[in-house]
C-alpha positions in Angstrom: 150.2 145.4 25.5 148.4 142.4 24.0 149.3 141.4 20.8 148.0 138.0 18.7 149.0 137.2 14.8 147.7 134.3 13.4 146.7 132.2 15.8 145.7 128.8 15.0 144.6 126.0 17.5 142.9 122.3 17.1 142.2 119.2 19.2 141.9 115.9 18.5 139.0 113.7 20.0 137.7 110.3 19.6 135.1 109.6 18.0 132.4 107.3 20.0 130.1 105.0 18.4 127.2 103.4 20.3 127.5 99.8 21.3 129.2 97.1 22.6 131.1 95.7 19.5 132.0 99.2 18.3 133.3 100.1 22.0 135.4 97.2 22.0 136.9 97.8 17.7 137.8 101.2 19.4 140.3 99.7 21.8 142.5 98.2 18.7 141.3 101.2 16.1 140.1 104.3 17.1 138.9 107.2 14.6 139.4 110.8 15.3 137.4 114.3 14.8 139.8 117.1 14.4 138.4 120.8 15.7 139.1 123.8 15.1 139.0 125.7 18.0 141.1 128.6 17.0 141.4 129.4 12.8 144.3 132.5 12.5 142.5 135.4 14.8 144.7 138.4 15.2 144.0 141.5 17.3 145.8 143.9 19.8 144.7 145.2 23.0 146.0 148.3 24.9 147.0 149.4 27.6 144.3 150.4 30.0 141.6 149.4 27.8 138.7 147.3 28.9 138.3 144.6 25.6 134.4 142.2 26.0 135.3 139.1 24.0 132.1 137.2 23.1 130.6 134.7 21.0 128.4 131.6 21.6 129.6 128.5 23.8 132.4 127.0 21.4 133.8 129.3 19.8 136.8 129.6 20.9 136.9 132.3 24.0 137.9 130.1 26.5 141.1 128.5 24.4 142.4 132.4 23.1 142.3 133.3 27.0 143.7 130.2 28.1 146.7 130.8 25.4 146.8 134.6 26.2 147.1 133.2 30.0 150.1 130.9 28.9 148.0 127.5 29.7 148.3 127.0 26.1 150.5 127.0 23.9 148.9 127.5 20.1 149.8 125.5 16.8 151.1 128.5 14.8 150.9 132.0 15.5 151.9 134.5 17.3 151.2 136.2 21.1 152.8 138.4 22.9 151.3 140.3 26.3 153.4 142.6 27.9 156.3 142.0 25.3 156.7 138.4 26.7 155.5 134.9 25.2 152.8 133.7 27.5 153.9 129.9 27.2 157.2 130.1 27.2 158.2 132.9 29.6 156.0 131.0 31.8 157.6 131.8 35.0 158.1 135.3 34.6 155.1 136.5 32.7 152.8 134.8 35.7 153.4 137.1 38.0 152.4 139.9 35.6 149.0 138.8 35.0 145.8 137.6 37.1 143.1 135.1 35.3 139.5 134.3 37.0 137.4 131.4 35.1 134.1 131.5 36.8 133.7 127.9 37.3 137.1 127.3 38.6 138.5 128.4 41.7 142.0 129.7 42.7 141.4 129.5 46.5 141.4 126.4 48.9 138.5 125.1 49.6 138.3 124.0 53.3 140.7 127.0 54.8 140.1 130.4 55.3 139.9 132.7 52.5 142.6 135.0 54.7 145.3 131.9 54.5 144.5 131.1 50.4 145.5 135.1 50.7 148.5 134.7 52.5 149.6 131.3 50.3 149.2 133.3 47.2 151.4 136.3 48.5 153.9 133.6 49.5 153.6 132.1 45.8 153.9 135.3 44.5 156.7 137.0 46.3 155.0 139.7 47.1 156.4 142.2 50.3 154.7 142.0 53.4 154.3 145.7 53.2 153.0 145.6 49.5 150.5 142.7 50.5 148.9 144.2 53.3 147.8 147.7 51.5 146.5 145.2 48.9 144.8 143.0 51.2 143.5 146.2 53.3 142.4 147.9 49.7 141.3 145.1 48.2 139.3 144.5 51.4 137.4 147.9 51.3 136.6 147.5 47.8 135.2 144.5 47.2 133.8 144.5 51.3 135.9 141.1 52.5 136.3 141.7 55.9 133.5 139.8 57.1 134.7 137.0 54.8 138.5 136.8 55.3 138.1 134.6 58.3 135.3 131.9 56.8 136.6 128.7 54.6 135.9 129.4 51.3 132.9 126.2 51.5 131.3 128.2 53.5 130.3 131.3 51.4 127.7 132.1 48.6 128.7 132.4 45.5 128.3 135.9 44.9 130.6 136.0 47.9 133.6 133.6 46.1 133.6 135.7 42.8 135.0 138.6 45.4 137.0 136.8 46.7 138.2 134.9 43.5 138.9 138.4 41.7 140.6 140.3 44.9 142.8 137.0 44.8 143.8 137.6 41.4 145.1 141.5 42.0 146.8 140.9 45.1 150.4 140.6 43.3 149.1 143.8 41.3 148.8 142.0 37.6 149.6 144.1 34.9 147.0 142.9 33.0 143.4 140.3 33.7 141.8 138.0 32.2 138.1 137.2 33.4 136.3 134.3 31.8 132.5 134.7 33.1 133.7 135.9 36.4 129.6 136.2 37.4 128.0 133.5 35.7 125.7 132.6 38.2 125.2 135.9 40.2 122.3 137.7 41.0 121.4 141.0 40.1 122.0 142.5 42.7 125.7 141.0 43.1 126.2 141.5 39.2 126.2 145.4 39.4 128.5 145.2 42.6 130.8 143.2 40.2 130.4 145.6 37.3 131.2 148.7 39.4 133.9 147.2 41.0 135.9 146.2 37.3 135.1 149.5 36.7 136.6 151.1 39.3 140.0 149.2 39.4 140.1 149.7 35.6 139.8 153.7 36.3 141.9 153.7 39.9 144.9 151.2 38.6 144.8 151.4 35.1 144.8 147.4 34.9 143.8 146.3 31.1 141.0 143.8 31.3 139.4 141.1 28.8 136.6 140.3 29.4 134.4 137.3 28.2 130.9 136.9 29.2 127.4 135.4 28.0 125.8 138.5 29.2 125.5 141.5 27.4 124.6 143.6 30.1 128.1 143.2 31.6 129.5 143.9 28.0 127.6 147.2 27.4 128.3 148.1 31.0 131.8 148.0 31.1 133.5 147.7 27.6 133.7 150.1 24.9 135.2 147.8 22.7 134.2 144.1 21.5 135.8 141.1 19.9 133.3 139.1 18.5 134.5 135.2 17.8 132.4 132.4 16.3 134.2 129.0 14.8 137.6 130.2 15.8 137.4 133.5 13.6 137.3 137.1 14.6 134.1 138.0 12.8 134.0 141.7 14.5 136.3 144.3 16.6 135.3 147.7 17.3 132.9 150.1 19.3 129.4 148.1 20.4 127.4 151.2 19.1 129.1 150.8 15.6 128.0 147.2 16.1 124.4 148.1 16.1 124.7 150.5 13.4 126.6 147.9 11.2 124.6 145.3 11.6 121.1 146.0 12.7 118.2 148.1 10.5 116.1 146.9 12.5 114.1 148.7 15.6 111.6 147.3 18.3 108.8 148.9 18.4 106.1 148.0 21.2 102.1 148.5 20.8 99.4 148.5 23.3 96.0 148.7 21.9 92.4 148.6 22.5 91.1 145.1 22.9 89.4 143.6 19.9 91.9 145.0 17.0 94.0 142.4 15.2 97.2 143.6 14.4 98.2 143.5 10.9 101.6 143.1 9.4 102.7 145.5 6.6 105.7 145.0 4.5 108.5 145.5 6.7 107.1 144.6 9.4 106.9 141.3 11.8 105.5 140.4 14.7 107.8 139.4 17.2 105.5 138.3 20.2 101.9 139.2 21.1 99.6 138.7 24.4 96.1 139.9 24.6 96.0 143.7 23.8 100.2 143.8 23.6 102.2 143.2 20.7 105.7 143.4 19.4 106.8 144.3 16.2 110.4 144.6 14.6 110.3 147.1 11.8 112.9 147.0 9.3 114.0 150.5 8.5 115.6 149.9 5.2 112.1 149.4 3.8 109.9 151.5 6.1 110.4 153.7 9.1 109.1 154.2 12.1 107.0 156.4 11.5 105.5 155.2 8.6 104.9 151.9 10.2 102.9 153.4 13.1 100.7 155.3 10.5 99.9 151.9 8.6 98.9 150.0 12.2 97.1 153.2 13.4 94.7 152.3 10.6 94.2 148.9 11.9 94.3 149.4 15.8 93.4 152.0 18.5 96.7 152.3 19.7 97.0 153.3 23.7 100.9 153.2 24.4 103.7 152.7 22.3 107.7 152.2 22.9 110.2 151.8 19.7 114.4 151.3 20.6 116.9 149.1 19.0 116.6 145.1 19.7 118.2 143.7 22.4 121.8 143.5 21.6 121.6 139.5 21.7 119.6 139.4 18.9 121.7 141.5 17.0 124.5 139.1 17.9 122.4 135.7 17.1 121.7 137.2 13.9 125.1 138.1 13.0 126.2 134.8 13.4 123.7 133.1 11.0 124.9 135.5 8.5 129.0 135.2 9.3 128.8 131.5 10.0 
């Protein structure tokens, strides 16, 4: 389904020196940083599957989706998505796939969202028939009809990421790319989203990537991640084997009887404390669990206690200090 061998991609920008003088040298000579955007990643997606593809601002999300996508074209390598080359089966291959960025927009901004519908339908031959059971599914799904009718301006943001995604399955992709489709969403409108990826993933078998900042929408609705820092695939495979690869450590949270001071044993550090409340991480290749809440039940009366993996961010922060 999605297929990438070696792919390799770098830009060129100027470098800018402060100053008048050194402005004016850089309209005769200018000097160059070359980056790295992309360094030889390969992996396959398929069909059906829902992939997360994460790692920290820079490293290289954006540019593999914007190849996968065909916007690109790479410097070496090879891609193929739905046995075609995204770049140069441009045409064809289009009208095959659907792509939401989160801070760009696909509709027109001043008209009504129903006539940036119909304009896409027309750009994307798609049969009158075919377009309305879209439009009225799509409709019920992501609950437009209130919306069709109001210029896109007009509506909240949680409200344009509906209308954003329905736009980019109305020609029924094959396959969709969503960069951080809802940065900037409130809870309450980030579940709706999550259920509703869900749901079309399940009801029309449409493979997804998808890139995101936050883990919750990872864990939510991927089973598999591909985890990219400096342009290298550092990690591909189940989140929980993730955790397990990568993490010995567990969270482990104390309340306790005001006056104690709580110690720190070998193996284990204080994370954050306030007033009668601390947390500890406790690293269970040199003590467990349970043998660190008998050493700090010496110390402190403890009340109330929680222990769970850390937060799946940490896990990733730390990963790339070690990988990078």
């Amino acid at each position: 389904m999605i297929e990438l061998r070696g792919i390799t991609k770098t830009f060129k920008t100027i470098k800018r020196k402060k100053g008048m003088a050194a402005a004016a040298l850089s309209l005769f000579r200018r000097e160059y940083n070359i980056v790295k955007a992309l360094d030889g990643i390969s992996f396959s997606v398929g069909k059906g599957e829902i992939a997360g593809f994460i790692g920290p601002n820079g490293a290289g999300k954006s540019t593999a989706i914007k190849i996968m996508s065909g916007i690109l074209a790479p410097d070496s390598g090879e891609c193929t998505v739905l046995g075609m080359n995204p770049w140069k089966m441009r045409s064809k291959y289009v009208g095959n796939i659907g792509v939401v960025f989160g801070q760009r927009t696909q509709l027109w901004w001043d008209v009504p969202v129903h006539d940036s519908m119909d304009l896409l339908r027309d750009i994307y031959r798609v049969e009158d028939k075919r377009y309305r059971q879209n439009l009225d599914e799509l409709s019920a799904v992501f609950e437009l009809g209130p919306l069709l009718p109001v210029p896109l301006r007009q509506l909240s943001l949680g409200q344009r990421m509906r209308c954003e995604i329905a736009a980019s399955l109305i020609h029924d992709p094959k396959v969709i790319f969503l960069d951080e489709p809802t940065i900037g969403l409130d809870a309450v409108s980030k579940l709706a989203m999550r259920r509703i990826i869900g749901r079309l993933n399940r009801e029309r078998g449409i493979t997804v990537i998808l890139t995101s900042h936050d883990m919750d929408d990872i864990e939510a609705l991927t089973d598999r991640v591909l985890l990219i820092g400096r342009g290298k695939l550092l990690y591909d495979g189940p989140m929980d084997a993730l955790r397990e690869r990568f993490d010995s450590k567990r969270r482990l949270e104390l309340s306790f009887a005001p006056g104690g001071r709580p110690p720190e044993p070998d193996g284990v550090r204080i994370v954050s404390q306030k007033e009668a409340h601390v947390v500890y991480d406790v690293d269970t290749q040199l003590i467990s669990v349970s043998d660190a809440l008998k050493v700090l039940g010496e110390t402190l009366v403890i009340r109330d206690m929680s222990a769970g993996s850390r937060p799946i961010e940490e896990i990733i922060a730390a990963l790339y200090q070690e990988e990078l």
